[in-house]
Each structure stands twice: as structure tokens, then as C-alpha cells.
N, C-alpha and C positions, 0 to 999 in steps of 0.2 A: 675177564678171563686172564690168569698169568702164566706165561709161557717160557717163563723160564727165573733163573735166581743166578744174580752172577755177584760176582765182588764189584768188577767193575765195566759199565758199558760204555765204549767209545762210539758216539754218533761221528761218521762219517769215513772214507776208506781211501781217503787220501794221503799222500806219504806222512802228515801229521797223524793223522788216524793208527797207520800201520806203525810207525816205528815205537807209537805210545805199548802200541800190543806187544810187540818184540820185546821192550824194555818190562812190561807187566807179567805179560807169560808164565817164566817161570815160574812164577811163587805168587798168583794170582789167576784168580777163573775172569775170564773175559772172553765178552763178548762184543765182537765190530760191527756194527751195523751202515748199512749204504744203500740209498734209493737208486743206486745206478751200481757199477760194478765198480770192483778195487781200480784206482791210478783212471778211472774212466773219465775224467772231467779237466781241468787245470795240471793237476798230477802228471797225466801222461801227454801232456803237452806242452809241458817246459823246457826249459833250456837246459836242464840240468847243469849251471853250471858249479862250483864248488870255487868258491873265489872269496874268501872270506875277507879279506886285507881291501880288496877291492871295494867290496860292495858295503860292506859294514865300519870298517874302521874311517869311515870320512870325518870326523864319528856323527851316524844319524843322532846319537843318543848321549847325552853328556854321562849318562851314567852306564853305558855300558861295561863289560867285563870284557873288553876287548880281545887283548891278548889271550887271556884262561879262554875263551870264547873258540879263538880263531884254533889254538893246537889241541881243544876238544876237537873241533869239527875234523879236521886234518888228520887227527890221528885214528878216530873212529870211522873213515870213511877208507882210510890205506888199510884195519885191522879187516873189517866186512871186507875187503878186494879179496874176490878167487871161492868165494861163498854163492854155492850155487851155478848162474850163470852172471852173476855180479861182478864189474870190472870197474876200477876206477884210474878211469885216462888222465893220466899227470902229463898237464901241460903248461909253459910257460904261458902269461897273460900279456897284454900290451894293451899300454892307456896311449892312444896319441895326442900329445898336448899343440892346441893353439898356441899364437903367441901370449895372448893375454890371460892363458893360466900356469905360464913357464913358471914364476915366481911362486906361486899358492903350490904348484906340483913338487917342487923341490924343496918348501918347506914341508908339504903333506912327505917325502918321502924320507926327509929327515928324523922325524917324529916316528914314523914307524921301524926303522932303523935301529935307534933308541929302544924300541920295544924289542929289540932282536927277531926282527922281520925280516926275510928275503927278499927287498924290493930294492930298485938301484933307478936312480933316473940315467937315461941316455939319451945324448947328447944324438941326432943324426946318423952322424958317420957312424958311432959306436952301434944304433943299432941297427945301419947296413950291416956292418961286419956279423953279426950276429944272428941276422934274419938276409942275405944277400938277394936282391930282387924279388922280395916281397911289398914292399912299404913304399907308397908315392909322399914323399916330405916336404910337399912344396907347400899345403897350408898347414905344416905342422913345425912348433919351433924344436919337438923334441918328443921322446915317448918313458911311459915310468915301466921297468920291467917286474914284473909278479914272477916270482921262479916256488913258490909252494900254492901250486893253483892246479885245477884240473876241471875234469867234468863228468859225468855220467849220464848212461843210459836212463831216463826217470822210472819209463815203465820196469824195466829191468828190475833198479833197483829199489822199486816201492812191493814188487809182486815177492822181490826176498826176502824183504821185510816180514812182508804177507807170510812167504811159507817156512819162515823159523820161526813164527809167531805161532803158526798152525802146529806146527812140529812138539813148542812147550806147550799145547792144549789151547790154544787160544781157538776162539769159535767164529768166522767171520757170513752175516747174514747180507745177501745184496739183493737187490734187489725189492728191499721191502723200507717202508719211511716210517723215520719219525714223526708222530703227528705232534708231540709234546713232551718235555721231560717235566716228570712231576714230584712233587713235592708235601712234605706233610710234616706239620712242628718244626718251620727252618731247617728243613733239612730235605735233601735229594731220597726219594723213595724209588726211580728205577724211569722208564721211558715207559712212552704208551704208542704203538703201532697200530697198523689197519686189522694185524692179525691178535694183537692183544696187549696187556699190560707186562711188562719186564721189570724184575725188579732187580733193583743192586746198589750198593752200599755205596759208589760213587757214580756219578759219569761226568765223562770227558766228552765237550762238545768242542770238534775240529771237523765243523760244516762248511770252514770258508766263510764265503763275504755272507751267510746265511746264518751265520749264527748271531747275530745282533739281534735281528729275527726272531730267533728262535726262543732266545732267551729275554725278548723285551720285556715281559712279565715280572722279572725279578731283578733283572742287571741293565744297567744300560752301557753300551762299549762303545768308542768311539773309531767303527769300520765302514769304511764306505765301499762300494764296489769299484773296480776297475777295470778296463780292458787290457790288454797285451795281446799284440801282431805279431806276426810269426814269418818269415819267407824264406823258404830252404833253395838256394842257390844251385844251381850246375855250375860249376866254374869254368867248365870247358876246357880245362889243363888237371894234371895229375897233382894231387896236392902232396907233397910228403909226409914223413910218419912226424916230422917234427912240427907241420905247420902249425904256428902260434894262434890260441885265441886272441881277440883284440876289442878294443871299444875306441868308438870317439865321440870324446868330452863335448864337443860342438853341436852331436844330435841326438847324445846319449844313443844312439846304434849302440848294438853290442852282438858279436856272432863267435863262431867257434864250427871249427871240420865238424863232421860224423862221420861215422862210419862206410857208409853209404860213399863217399867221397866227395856229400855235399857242403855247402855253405850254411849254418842257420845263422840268421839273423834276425833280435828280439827289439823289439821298442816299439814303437810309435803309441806308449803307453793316455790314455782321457778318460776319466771319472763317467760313471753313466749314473742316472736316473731311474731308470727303467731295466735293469739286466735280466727279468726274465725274458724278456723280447729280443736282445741281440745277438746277431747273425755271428755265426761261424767262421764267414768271411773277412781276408784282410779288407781294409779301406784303401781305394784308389790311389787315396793322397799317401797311402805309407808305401805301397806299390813304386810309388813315382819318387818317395824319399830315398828307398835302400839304390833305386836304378842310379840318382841323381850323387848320393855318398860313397858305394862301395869305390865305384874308378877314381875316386880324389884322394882314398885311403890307402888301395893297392893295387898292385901293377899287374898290368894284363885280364881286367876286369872289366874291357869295355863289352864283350860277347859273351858274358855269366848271361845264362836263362834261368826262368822261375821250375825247379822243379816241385814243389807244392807250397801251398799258403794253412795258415789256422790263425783262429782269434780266440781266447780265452778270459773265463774273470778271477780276479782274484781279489782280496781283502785289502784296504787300503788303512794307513793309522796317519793319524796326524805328523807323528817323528817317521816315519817309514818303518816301523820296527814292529813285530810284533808281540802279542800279548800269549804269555801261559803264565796263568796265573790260577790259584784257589782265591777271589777276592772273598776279604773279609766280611764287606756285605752283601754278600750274597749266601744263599743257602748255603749249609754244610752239605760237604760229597758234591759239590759242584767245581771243576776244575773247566778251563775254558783254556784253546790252542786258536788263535786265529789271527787274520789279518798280517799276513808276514810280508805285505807287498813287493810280491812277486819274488822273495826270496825263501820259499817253504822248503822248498829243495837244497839249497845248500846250508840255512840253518837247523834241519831235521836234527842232525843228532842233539844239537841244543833245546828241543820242543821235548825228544825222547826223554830225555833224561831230566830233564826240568819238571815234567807230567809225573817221573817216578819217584823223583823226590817231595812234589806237593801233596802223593799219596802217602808215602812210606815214612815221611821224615827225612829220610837221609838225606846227608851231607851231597852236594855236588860242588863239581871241580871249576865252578864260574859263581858269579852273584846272578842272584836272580831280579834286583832292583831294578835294572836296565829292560828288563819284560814285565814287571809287574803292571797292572792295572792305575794303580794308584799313583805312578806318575805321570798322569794327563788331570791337570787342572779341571779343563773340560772335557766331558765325556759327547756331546755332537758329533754331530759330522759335518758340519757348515765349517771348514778346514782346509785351506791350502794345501792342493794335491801335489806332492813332490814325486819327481822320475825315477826309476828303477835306477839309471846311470849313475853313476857316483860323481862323474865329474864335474858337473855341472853345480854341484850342491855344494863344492866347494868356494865356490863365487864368491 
């Protein structure tokens, strides 16, 4: 039975899923489908942070489009601010550096610099003065400052996606799975569900670490799954409208206010084997990580309590980067978004618009070589797992 005729079906309803429909919408019948509900999984459990220069420019990728990359993201997340219930919190960032990456940090902020980047290292004192009675500097020789960085709400801003998506006609089904995308003469003929066959002239598969999966039949991708720990803080003092997000290079932590006036704090990222089986719960040992770093990071943080914990999976790549790509050998009408390790959320609008260029033709404002498929030698996953944290990668 076929239950419907779309241009193009995006399997999955995650902020990769949604912003592909937003950018399709207009001038394209699509349809979202998701076994679980929009932002219900990884999505609405992220950090949301927007930290382009941080996270991406280490560079994971020797071939990425960096720059073009970083004032896409930047400026497509400040145009969407005030759309809906959508806000994009512009906030300074802070790397605090040990001493043994003072050297690698200063060259890392020179380089971007060069690129006509917002990043300045500071010295200590300079970023007392600038942050006064935030920062404990006694195991730090120094910190790099991010001044074009910020974060968002995930649920927020994957549900807006959602409904300017719905708004240009876009049709999102949840609650119902993909059992299979199928195919006929090299080429993508539509999905098959519990409730029928769909057909449509592309689809885009953004399942997450489930698409390797899904697609082993025809492609093979090099994603593994991964965990990410979550522990949102009471800081037990008022935090102000300016406080800084921050990371430290030493345990790849990384956290940032909300709204709420709590602390999140993300890492204690390890490769699983088995993810349909893992628990929702953080792990003890990361418990004991965030209690044992936060007070060596900043001041007045010996009496922070846990106001909630989450564990999450997400898609792992060999470079940390991930994959939107049409590959060439694989069927026609098959487009593939995944494995952004753990950065899906601040590089979405690069997934959007990469996905509507792979369908449409058109020109986009970055190279796409730095996400394609074809630059992984190996496609396994038997792959040195690298950390969300930037700093550390710099070593």
C-alpha cells in the first residue's frame, strides 16, 4: 500500500531532520518522519551550544571551509533570533588553558585571528579584569576569549524549525518508523513503514548514529555511536546576565548558564557497543568528575548541587566531523546527514543548507569537501574515538 507521494522524505526529526524541511519547504512537498516525537531524543538534550571557532576550527578537518562555515552558522542563527519563541543567547566563551597548552593556545589564537576571528588570548589578570571573581587560575596558565559565540535553547529552536517548516507545507509524521528506504534501478524509490510504502524522488536520512544501520545495504559510513553526560548545576549564588560560557582543556568539561539560572555541564563523552541498551543515567564517575573540576575552575563553587542529570547518543566519525553528503556510490535520491559528534546543533545550519544544495544544485556559501563522504579512506568504525572538547585535540 502507498500512502503518500512526496518530492522529498527526511527520515528522522531531529534538529538535522527539521532544519533540512525548513530549508526544502518552500519549493518542495516534504515529508518528516520520526519513531519518537520532533527534538525527542539527542536533539532536545543538548547543550545547545553555537561555538563555531571553538569547536570546529581546531581544525577537526584539514579540509574544512572554516571561516565561510563559522559566519554561515553566526549569521543564520542571529537572522532566525526573535522567530517565534526562538532566541539566540550571545555569550562570550572561555577556554582555560593549562600550562602545557599555553604555547599550542596562542599559536591556535593567532591563526584564527588571521582569519578575522573574535578570539584574543588572555593573560590571568586580563581575564580577572574582564570576568572579576569568576575564574580560580591557579591550575591555569591563561584563558583564549570567544566573543562571536553564544547558545540556544535546543527544544526551542529545533520545534521552530519544525513549525516554519509546517507553515511552507512541510508534513511531519511521528510517531511511526522507518522499516526501510528502498530502492529500484539505482535509485531511491521512497520509504517503507508499519503503515505503508511512501514514495519520493529523494530522501534524506538524519537518524543519527542509526543511520549506518539503516543504510548498511547499500552504503557503508564510518559512525559509531556515542555517549554524552549532562549535569545541570544549582550554583547556589545568582549568576548574572553576563556570565561566561567556559570549557576546560584538561577534562574537556564544557558548560554554560540557562535560563533557569542553572549550570549545564557536558562531557564525560565513551564509544558504546551496545546503545540500544543504555541507560539515561549519568555515570557516577562523571558525577564525581564535574563535583571534583567545577571548584578548580571557578570561584564560589564548593556548595553547587545537582539539580538534574541526562545521558544521550550521538553519531561518532573518525575526524569528529560530520557527513551530508549525496555519495556517488550510493543510489540516486539518496542524501545522508549524520554523525556530527555531538555538534548537530551548532552546525545545523551547515547540514540545512548543504542537504538543499545536494538536492537543488545550488551554489552554497562554504565547500562541501570538508562533510563529504569520500574523504574517509576507511569507511569502519574500528576508529580512535576523539572528545567533543576542542582542547585537548590540539595536543
Amino acid at each position: 500500500m502507498t500512502t503518500g507521494d512526496y518530492d522529498v522524505v527526511i527520515v528522522g526529526a531531529g534538529v538535522a531532520g527539521c532544519i533540512s524541511a525548513y530549508e526544502l519547504a518552500p519549493d518542495h512537498d516534504v515529508l518528516v518522519i520520526d519513531k519518537g516525537q520532533v527534538a525527542g531524543e539527542t536533539t532536545g538534550r543538548s547543550s545547545g551550544l553555537i561555538t563555531v571557532t571553538t569547536d570546529v576550527l581546531v581544525p577537526r578537518a584539514e579540509m574544512l571551509d572554516v571561516p565561510a562555515m563559522a559566519s554561515h552558522v553566526n549569521s543564520y542563527v542571529r537572522d532566525l533570533d526573535g522567530t517565534g519563541e526562538f532566541e539566540f543567547v550571545e555569550r562570550p566563551g572561555i577556554e582555560l588553558v593549562p600550562p602545557d597548552q599555553k604555547d599550542s593556545a596562542r599559536d591556535y589564537v593567532a591563526d584564527l585571528q588571521e582569519d578575522g576571528l573574535a578570539v584574543t588570548y588572555l593573560e590571568p589578570d586580563e581575564l580577572e579584569a574582564h570576568y572579576p571573581d569568576t575564574f580560580t587560575m591557579d591550575s591555569f596558565a591563561g584563558a583564549v576569549l570567544y566573543e562571536d559565540v553564544g547558545w540556544v535553547d535546543p527544544y526551542t529552536y529545533t520545534t521552530t524549525l519544525q513549525q516554519e517548516a509546517e507553515s511552507q507545507g512541510a508534513e511531519f509524521r511521528t510517531g511511526v518508523e522507518v522499516e526501510d528506504v528502498t530502492f529500484d534501478n539505482g535509485a531511491v524509490t521512497g520509504v517503507e513503514t508499519q503503515t505503508g510504502h511512501i514514495e519520493a524522488d529523494y530522501v534524506v536520512c538524519a537518524a543519527g548514529w542509526r543511520t549506518r544501520e539503516m543504510l548498511s545495504d547499500v552504503i557503508e559510513i564510518p559512525v559509531r555511536p556515542f555517549r554524552i553526560q549532562i549535569v545541570t548545576l544549582d550554583p547556589g549564588q545568582e549568576l548574572g546576565d553576563e556570565y561566561p560560557m567556559a570549557w576546560d582543556a584538561r577534562t574537556d568539561l564544557y558548560w554554560r548558564p540557562d535560563a533557569a539560572g542553572h549550570i549545564h555541564v557536558g562531557g564525560g563523552e565513551y564509544t558504546l557497543d551496545e546503545p540500544q541498551s543504555a541507560s539515561d543515567d549519568v555515570d557516577e564517575w562523571y558525577v564525581d568528575l564535574v563535583a571534583e573540576t567545577l571548584p578548580t575552575c571557578l570561584t564560589d563553587f564548593e556548595k553547587a548541587g545537582i539539580a538534574d542529570s541526562w545521558a544521550c547518543i550521538d553519531g561518532a566519525t573518525p575526524d569528529a566531523v560530520g557527513i551530508v553528503d549525496a555519495p556517488t556510490d550510493a543510489p540516486d535520491g539518496l542524501v545522508i546527514a549524520t554523525g556530527f559528534h555531538g555538534l548537530g546543533m551548532m552546525l545545523s545550519p551547515i547540514t540545512g543548507t548543504a542537504v538543499r544544495s545536494l538536492i537543488t544544485g545550488e551554489d552554497t556559501p562554504f565547500s562541501l569537501d570538508g562533510i563529504a563522504l569520500d574523504r574517509f579512506d576507511s569507511r569502519g568504525v574500528d576508529f580512535e574515538f576523539q572528545p567533543i572538547g576542542g582542547g585537548a585535540m590540539r595536543e
